[in-house]
Backbone as a printed PyTorch tensor [residue, N CA C, xyz], in Angstrom:
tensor([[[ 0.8440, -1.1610,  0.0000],
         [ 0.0000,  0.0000,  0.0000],
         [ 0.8980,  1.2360,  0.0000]],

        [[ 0.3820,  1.9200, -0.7850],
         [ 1.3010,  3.6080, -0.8440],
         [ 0.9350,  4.5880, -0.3960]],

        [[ 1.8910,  5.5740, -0.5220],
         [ 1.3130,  7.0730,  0.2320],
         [-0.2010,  7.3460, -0.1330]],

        [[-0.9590,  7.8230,  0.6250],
         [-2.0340,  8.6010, -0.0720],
         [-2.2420, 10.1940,  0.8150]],

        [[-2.3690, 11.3290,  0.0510],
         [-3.3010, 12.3680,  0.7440],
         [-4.2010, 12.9960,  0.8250]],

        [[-4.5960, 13.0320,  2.0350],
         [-5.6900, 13.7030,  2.0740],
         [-5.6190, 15.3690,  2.2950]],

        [[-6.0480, 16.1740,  1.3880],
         [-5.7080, 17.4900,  1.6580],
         [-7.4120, 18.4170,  1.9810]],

        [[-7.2580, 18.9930,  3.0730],
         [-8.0490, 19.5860,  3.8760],
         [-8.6540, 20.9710,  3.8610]],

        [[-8.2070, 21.5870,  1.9680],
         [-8.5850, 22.8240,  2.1100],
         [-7.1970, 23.7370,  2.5420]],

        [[-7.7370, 25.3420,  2.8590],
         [-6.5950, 25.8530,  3.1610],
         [-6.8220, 26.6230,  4.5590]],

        [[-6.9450, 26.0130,  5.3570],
         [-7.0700, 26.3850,  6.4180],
         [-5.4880, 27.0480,  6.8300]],

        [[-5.3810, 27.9930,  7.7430],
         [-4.1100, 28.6720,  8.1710],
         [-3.5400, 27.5180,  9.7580]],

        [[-2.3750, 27.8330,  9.9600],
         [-2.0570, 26.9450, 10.6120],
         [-0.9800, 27.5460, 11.6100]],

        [[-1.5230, 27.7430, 13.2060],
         [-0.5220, 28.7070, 13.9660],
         [ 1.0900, 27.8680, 14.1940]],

        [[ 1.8390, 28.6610, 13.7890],
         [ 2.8060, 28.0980, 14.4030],
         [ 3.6860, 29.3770, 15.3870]],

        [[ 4.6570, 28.3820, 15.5270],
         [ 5.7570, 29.5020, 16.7570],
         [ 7.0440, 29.7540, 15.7270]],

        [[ 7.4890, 30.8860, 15.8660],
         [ 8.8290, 31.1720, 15.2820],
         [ 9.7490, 31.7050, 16.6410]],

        [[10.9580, 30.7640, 16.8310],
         [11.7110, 31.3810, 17.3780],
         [13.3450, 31.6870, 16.7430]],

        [[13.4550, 32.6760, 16.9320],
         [15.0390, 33.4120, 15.7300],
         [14.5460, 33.0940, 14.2930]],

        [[15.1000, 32.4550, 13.6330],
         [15.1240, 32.2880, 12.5950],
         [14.0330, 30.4500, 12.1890]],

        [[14.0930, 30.0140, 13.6180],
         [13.4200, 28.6250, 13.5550],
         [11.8260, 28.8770, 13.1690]],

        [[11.1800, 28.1100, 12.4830],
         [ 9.7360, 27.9290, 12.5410],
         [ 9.4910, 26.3770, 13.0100]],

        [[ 8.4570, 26.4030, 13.9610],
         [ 7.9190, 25.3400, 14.3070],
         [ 6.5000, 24.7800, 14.2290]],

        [[ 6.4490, 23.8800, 13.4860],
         [ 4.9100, 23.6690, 13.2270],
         [ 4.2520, 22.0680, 14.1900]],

        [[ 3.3180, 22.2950, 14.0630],
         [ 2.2040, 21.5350, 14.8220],
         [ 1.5780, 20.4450, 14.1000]],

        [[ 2.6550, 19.1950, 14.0370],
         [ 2.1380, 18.0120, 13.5590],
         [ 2.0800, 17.0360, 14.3340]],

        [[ 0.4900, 16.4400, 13.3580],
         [-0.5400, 15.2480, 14.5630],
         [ 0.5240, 13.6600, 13.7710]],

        [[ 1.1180, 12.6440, 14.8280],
         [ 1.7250, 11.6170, 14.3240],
         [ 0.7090, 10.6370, 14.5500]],

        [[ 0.5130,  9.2040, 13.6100],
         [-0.2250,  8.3080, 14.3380],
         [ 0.1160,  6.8190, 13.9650]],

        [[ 0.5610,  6.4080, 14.6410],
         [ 1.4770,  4.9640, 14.2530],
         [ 0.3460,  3.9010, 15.4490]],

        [[ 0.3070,  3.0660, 14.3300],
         [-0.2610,  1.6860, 15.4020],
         [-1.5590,  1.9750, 16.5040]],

        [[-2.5270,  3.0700, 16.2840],
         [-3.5070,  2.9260, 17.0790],
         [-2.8400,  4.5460, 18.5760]],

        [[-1.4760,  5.0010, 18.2280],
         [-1.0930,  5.6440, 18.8570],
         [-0.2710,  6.9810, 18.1190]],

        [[-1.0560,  8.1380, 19.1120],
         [-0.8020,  9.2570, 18.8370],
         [-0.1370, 10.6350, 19.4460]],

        [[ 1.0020, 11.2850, 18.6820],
         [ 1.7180, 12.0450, 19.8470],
         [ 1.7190, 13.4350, 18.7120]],

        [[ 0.8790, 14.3270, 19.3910],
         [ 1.3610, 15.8510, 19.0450],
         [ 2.5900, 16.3920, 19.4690]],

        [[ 3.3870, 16.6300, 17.8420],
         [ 4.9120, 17.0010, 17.6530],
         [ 5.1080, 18.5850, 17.4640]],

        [[ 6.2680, 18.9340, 17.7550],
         [ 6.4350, 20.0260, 17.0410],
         [ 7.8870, 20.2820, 16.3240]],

        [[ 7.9170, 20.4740, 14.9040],
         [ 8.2340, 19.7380, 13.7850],
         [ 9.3320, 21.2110, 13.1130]],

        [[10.2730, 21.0620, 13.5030],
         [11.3800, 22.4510, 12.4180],
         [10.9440, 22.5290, 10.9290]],

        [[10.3540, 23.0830, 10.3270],
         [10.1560, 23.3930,  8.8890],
         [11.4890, 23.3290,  8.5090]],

        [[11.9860, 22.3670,  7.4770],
         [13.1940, 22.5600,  7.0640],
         [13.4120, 21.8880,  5.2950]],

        [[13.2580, 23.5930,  4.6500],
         [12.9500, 23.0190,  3.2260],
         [14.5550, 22.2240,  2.5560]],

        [[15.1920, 22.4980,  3.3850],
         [16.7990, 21.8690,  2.7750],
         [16.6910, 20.2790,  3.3050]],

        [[15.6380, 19.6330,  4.0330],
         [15.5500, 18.0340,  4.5490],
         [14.8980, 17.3500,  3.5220]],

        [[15.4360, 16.3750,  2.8160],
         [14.7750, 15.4910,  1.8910],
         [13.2830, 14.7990,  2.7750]],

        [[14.0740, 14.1690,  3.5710],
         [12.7540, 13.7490,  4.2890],
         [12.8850, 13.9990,  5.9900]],

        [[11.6310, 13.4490,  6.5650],
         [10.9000, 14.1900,  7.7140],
         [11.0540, 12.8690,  8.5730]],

        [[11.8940, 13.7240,  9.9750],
         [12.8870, 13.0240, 10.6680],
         [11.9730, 13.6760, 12.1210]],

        [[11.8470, 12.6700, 13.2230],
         [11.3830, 12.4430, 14.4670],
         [12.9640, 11.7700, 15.3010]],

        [[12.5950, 12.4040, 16.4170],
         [14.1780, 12.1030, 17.4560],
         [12.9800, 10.5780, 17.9270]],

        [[14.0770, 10.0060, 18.7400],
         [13.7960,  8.5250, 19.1980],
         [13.0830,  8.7400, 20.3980]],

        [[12.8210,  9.8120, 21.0370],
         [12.4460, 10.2370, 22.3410],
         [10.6790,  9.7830, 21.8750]],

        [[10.3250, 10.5650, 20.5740],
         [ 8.6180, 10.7150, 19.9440],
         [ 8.7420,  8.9790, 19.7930]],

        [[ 9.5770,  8.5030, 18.7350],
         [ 9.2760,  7.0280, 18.5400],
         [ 8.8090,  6.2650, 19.7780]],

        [[ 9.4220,  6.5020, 21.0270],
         [ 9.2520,  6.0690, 22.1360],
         [ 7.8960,  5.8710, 22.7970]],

        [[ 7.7590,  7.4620, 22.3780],
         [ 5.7770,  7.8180, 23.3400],
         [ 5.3020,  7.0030, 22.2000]],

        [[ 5.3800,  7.1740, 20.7490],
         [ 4.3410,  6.2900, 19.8110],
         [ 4.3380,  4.9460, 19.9340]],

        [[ 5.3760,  4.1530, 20.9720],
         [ 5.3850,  3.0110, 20.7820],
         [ 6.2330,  2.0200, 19.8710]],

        [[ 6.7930,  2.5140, 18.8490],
         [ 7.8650,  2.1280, 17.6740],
         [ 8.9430,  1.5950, 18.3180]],

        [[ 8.5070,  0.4300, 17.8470],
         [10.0230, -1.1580, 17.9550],
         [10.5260, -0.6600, 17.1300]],

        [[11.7050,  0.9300, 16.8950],
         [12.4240,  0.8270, 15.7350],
         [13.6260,  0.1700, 15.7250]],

        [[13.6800, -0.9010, 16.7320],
         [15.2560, -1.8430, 16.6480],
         [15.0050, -2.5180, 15.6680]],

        [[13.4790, -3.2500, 15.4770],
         [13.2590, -3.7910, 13.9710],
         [13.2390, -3.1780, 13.1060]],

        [[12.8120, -1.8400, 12.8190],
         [12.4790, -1.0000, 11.5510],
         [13.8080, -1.1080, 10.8230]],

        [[13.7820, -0.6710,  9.2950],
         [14.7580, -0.8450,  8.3170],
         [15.5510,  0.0990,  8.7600]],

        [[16.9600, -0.2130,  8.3780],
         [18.2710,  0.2320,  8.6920],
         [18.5020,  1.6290,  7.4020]],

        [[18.8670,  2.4000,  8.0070],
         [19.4950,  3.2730,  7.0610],
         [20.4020,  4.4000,  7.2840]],

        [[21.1170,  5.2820,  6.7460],
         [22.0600,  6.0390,  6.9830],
         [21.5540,  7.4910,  6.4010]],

        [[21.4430,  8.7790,  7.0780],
         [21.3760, 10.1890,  6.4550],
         [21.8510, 10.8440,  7.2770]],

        [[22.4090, 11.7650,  6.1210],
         [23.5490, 12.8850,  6.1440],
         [22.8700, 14.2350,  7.0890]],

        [[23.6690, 14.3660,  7.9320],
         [22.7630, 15.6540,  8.6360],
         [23.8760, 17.1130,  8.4390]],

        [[23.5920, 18.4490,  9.4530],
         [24.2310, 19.6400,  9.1950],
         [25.4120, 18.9110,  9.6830]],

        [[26.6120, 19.8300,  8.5530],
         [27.8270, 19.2570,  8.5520],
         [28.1360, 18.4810,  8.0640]],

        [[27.8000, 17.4630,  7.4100],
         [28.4620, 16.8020,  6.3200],
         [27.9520, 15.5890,  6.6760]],

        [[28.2070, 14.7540,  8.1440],
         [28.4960, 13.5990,  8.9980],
         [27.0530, 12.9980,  8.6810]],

        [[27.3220, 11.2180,  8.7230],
         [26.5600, 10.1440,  8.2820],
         [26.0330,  9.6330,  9.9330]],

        [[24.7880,  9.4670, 10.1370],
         [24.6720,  8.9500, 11.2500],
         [23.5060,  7.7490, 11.0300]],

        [[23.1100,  6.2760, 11.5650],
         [22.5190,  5.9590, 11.5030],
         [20.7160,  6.0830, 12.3050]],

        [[20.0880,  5.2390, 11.5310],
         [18.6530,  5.6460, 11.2950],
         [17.6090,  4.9380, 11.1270]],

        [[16.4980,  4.7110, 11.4960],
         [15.7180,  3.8480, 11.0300],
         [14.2820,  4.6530, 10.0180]],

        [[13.7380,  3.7130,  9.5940],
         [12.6930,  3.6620,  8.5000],
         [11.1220,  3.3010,  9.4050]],

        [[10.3080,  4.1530,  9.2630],
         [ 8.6470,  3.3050, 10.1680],
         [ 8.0540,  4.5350,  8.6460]],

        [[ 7.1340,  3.0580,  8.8710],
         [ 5.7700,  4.0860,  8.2660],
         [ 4.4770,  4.2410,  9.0320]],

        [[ 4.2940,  5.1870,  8.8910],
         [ 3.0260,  5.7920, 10.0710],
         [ 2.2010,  5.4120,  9.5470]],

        [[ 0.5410,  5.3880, 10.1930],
         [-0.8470,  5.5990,  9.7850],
         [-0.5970,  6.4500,  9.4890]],

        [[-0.5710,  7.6590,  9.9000],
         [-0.8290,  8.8260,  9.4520],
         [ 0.0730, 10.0220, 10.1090]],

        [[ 0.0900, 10.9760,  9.1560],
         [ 0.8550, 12.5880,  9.3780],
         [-0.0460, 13.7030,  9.6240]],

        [[ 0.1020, 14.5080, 10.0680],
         [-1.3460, 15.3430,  9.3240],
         [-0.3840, 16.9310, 10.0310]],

        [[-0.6330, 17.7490,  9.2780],
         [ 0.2040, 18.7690,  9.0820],
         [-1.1980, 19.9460,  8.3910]],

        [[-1.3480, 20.7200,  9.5250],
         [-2.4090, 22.1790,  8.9900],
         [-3.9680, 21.4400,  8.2980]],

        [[-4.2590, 21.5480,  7.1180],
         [-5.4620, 20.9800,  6.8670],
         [-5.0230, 19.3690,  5.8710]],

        [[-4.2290, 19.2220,  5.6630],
         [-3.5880, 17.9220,  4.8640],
         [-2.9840, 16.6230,  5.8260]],

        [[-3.3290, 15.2350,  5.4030],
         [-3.5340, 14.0870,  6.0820],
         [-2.5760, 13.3090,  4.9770]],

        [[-1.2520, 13.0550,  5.4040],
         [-0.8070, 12.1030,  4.7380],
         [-1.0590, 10.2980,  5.3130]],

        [[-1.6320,  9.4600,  4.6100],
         [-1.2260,  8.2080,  5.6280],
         [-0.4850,  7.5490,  4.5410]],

        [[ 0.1460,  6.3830,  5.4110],
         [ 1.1420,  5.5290,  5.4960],
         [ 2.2160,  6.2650,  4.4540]],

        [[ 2.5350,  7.5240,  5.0290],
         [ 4.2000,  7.6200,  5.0510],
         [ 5.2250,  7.1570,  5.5960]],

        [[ 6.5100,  7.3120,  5.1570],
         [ 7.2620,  6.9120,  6.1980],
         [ 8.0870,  8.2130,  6.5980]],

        [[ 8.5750,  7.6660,  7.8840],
         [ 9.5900,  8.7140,  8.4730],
         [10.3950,  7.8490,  9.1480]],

        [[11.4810,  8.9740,  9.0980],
         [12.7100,  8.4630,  9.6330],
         [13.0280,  8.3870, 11.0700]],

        [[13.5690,  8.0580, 11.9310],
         [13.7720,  7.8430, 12.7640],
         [15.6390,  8.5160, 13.5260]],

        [[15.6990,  9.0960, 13.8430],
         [17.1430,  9.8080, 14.3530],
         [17.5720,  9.4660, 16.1940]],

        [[18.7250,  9.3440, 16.3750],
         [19.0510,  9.2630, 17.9030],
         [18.5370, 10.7860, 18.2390]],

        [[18.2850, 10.7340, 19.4160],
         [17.6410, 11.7870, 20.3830],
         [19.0630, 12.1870, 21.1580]],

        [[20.1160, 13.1510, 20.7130],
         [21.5510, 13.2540, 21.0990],
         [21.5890, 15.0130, 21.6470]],

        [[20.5090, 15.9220, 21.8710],
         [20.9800, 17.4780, 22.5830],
         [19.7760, 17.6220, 23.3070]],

        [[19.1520, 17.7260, 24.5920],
         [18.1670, 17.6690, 24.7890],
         [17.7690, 19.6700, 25.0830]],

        [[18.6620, 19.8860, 24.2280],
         [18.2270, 21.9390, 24.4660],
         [17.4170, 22.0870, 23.0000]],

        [[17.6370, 21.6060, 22.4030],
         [17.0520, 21.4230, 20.5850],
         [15.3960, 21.6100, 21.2330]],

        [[14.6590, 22.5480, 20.5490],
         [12.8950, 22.7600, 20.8320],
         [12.3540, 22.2740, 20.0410]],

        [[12.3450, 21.6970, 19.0100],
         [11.6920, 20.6540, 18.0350],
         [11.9990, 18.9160, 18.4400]],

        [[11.1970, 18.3160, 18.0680],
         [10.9600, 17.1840, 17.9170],
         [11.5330, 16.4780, 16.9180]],

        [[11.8130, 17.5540, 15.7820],
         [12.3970, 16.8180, 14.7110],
         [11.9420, 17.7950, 13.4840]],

        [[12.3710, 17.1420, 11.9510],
         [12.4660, 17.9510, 10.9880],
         [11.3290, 17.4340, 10.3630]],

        [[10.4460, 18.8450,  9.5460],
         [ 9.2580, 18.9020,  8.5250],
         [ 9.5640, 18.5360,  7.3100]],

        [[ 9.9990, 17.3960,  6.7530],
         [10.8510, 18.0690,  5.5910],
         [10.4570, 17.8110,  3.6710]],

        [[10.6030, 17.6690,  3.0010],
         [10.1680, 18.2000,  1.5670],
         [ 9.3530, 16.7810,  1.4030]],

        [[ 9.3420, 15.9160,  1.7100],
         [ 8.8350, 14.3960,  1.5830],
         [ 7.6900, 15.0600,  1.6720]],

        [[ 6.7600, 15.6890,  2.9530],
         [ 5.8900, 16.0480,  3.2460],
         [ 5.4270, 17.6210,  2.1600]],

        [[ 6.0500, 18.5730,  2.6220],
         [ 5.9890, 19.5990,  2.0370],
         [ 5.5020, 19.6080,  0.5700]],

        [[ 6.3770, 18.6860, -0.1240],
         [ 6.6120, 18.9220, -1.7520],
         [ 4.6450, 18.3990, -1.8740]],

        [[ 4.4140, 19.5230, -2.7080],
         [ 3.4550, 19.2060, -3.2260],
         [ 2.0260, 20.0730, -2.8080]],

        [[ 2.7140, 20.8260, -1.5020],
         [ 1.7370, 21.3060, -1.1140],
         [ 2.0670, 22.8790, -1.1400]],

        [[ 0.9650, 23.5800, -1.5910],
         [ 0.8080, 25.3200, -1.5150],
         [ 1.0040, 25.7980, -0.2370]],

        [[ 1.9520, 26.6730,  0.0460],
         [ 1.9250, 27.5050,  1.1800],
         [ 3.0430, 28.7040,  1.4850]],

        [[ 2.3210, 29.5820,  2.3600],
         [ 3.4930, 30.3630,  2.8610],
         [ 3.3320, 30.9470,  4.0920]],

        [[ 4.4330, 31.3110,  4.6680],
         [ 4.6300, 31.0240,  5.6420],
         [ 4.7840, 32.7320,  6.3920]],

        [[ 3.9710, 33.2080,  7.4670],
         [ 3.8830, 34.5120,  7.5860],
         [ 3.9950, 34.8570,  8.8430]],

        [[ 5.7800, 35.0390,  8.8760],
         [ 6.4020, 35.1880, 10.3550],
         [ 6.1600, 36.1190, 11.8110]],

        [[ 4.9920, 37.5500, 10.7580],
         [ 4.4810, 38.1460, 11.8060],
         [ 3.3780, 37.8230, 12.5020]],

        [[ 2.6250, 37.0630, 11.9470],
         [ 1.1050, 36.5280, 12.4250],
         [ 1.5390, 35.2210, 12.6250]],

        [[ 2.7780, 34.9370, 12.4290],
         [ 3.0950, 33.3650, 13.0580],
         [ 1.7560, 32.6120, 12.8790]],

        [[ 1.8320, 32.1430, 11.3130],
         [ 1.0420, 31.3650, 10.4640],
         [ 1.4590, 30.7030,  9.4790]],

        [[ 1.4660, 29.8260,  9.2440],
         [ 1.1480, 29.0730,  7.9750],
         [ 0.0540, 29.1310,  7.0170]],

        [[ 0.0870, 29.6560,  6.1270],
         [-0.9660, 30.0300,  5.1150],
         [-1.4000, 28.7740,  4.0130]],

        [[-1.9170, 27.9770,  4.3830],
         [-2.2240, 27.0730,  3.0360],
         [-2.9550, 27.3180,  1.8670]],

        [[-3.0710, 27.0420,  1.0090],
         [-3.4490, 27.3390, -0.6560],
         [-4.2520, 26.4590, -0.9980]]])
């Protein structure tokens, strides 16, 4: 079974900006279990990465999940795992059975949960409006 989405209209979507960070408000739902994240918008991330701390509350055996390796800031290779969720859901749009990646949980001062990244994004209308700290969907 493959990605499918469900897109919700264009409802606006509050988020928090702190410095230069934006943080958005995504619903995760793996296996019957669900943890409200809050997610670094990061259009330079191929794909959309959760620390092991979230895998934890969702429940994710990712010692089984597929093995893999991505490149983070700075150059350096760190390992990783592979889960695919029920579902994503990000402002008015519902992705299910994506996958996301999985990252060690290694600075605990970091205010995100993890990265938003183009896997999700690509495809969808929006912009992003740092004084009303909104997300504008299309």
């Amino acid at each position: 079974m493959g990605e499918s989405v469900i897109s919700g209209g264009d409802a606006s979507t509050k988020i928090t900006v702190v410095g230069n960070s934006v943080l958005v408000p995504v619903t995760l739902v793996y296996r019957g279990n669900q943890a409200e994240v809050q997610l670094l918008l990061d259009t330079g991330a191929s794909v959309t990465m959760i620390n092991t701390e979230i895998a934890d509350r969702l429940d994710m055996h990712v010692e089984s999940a597929r093995k893999t390796r991505v490149q983070v800031v700075g150059g350096q290779f760190i390992d990783a795992r592979v889960v695919t969720l029920n579902s994503l859901t990000v402002g008015p749009h519902t992705k299910k059975d994506t996958r996301i990646t999985v990252i060690p949980h290694t600075d605990s001062r970091v205010m995100h949960d993890g990265l938003l990244g183009m896997d999700v994004l690509r495809g969808f209308k929006y912009k992003v409006d740092l004084d009303k700290q909104l997300i504008l969907w299309e």
